[in-house]
N, CA, C and O of each residue as an XYZ file, in Angstrom:
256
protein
N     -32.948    -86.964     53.220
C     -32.562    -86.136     52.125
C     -32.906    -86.858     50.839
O     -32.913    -88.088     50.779
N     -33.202    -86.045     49.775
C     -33.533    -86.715     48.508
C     -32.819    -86.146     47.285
O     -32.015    -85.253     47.552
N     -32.956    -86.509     45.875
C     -32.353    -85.753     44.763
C     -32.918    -86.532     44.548
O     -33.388    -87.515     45.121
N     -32.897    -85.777     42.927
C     -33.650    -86.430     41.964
C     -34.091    -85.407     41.105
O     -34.051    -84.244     41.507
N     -34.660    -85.772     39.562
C     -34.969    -85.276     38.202
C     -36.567    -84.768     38.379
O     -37.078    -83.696     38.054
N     -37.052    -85.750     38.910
C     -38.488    -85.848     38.496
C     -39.171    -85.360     40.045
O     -38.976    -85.742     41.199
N     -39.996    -84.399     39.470
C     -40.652    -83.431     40.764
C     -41.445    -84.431     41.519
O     -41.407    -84.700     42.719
N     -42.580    -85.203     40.030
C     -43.332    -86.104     40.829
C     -42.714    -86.917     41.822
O     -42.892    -86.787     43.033
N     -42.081    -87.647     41.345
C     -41.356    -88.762     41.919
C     -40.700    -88.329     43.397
O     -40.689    -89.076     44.376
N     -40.185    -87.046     43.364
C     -40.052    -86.398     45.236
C     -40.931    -86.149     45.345
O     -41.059    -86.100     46.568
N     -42.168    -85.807     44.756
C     -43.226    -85.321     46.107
C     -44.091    -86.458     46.562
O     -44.786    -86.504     47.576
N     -43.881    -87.608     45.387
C     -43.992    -89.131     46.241
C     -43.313    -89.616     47.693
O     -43.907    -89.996     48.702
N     -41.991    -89.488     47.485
C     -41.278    -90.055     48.219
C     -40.638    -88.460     49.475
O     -39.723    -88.505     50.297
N     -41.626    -87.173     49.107
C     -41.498    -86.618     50.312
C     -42.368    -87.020     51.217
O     -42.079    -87.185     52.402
N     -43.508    -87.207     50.710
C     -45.088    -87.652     51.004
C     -44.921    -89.083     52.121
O     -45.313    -89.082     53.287
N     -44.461    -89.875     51.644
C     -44.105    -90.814     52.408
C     -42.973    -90.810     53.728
O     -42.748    -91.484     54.733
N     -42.539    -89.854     53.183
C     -41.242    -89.360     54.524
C     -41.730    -88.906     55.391
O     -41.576    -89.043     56.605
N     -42.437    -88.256     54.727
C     -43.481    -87.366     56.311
C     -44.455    -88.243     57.028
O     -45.032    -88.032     58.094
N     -44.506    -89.036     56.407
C     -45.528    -89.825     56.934
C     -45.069    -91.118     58.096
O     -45.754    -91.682     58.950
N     -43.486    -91.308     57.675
C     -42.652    -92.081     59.019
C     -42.109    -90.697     60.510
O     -41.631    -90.836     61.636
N     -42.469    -89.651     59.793
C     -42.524    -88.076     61.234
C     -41.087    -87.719     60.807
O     -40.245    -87.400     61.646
N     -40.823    -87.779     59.496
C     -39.304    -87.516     59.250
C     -39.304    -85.692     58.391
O     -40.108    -85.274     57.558
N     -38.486    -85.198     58.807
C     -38.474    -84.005     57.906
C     -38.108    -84.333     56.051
O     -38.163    -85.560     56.122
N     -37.878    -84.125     54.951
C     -37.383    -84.143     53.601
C     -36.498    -82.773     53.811
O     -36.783    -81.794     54.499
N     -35.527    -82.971     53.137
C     -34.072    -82.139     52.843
C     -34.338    -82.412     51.381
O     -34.356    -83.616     51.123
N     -34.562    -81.550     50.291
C     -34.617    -81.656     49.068
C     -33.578    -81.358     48.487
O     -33.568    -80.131     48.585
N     -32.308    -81.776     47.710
C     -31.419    -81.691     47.799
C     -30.985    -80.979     45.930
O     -29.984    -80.642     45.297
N     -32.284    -81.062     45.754
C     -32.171    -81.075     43.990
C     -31.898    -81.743     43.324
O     -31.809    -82.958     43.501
N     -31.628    -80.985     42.106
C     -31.467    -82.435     41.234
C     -30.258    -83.372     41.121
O     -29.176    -82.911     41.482
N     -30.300    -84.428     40.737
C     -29.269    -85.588     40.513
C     -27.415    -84.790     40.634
O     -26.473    -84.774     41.425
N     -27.830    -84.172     39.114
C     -26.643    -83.562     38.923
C     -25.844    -82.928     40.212
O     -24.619    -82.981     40.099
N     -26.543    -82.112     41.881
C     -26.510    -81.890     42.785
C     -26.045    -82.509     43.764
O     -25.329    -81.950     44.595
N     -26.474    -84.139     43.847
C     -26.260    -84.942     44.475
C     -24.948    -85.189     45.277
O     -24.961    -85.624     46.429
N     -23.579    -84.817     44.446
C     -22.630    -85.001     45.262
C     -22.171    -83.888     46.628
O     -21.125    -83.655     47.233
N     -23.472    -83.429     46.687
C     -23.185    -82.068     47.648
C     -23.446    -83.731     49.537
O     -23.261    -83.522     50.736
N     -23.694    -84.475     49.141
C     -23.921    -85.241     50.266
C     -22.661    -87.040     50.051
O     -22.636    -87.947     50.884
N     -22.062    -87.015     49.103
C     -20.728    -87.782     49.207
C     -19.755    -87.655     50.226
O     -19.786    -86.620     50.892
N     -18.799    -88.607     50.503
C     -18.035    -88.761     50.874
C     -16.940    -87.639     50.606
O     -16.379    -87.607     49.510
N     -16.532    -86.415     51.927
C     -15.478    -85.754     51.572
C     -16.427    -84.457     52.031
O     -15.786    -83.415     52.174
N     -17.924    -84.368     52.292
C     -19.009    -82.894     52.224
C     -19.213    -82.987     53.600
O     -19.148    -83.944     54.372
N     -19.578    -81.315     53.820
C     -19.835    -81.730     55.460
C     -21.034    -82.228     55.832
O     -21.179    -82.508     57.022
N     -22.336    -82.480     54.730
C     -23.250    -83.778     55.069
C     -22.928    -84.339     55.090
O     -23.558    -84.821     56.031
N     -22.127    -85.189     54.803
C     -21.784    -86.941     54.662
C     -21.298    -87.568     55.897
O     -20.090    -87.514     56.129
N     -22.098    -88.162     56.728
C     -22.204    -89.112     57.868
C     -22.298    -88.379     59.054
O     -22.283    -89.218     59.955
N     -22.369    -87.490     59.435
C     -22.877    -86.585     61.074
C     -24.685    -86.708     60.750
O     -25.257    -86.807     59.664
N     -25.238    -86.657     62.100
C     -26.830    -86.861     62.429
C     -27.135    -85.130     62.203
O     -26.425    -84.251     62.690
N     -28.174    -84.929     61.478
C     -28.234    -83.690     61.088
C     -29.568    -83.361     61.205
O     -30.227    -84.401     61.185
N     -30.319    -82.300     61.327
C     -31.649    -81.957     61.676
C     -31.747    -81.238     59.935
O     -30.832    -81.137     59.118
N     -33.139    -80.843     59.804
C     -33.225    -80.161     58.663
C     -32.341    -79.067     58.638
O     -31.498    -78.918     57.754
N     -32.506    -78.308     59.571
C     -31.998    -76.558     59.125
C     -30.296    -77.392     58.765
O     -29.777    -77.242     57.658
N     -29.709    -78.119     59.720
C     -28.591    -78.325     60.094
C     -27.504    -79.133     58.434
O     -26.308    -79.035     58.160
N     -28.756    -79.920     57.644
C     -28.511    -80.409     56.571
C     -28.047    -79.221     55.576
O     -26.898    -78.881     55.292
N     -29.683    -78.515     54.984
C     -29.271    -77.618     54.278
C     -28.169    -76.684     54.248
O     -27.545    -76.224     53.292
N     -28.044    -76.473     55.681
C     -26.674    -75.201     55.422
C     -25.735    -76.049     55.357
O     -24.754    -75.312     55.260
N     -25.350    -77.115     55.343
C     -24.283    -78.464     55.404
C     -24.147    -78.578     53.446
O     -23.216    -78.320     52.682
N     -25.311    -78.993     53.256
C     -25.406    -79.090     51.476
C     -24.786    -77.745     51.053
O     -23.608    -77.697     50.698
N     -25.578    -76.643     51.089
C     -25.176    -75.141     50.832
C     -23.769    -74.749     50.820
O     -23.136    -74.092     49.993
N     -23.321    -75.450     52.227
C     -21.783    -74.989     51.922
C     -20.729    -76.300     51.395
O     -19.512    -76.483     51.434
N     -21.350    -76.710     51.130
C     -20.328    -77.938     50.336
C     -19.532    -77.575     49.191
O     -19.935    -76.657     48.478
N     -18.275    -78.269     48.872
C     -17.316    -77.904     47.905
C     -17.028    -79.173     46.889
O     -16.604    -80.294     47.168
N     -17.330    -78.720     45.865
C     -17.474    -79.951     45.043
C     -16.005    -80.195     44.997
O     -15.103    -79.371     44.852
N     -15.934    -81.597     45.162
C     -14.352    -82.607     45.587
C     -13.401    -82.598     43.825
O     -13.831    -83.010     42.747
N     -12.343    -82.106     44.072
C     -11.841    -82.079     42.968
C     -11.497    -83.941     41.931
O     -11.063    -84.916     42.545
N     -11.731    -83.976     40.815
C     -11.462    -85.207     40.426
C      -9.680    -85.611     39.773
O      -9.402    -86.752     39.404
């Protein structure tokens, strides 16, 4: 999975993902990021692509 601001900069580091036979989960941008913290139902189960995204998708941002 990735996040991040800069398009280039993921399609670098999708580019290279694919290239170890790994799928990329694009996760969006930064600001997005806590959809995969501690408390989301991404955060620490082994997840396949489809299995990530709908994991990110339904995440609930953790109250502060």
């Amino acid at each position: 999975m990735i996040s991040g601001d800069d398009a280039a900069a993921k399609a670098t580091v999708t580019a290279l993902i694919d290239t170890f036979g790994f799928d990329t989960v694009d996760a969006g941008p930064l600001a997005e990021s806590w959809r995969i913290q501690p408390g989301t139902p991404a955060y620490g189960p082994r997840r396949n692509a489809e299995e990530l995204r709908a994991d990110l998708a339904t995440a609930k941002r953790p109250r502060k």
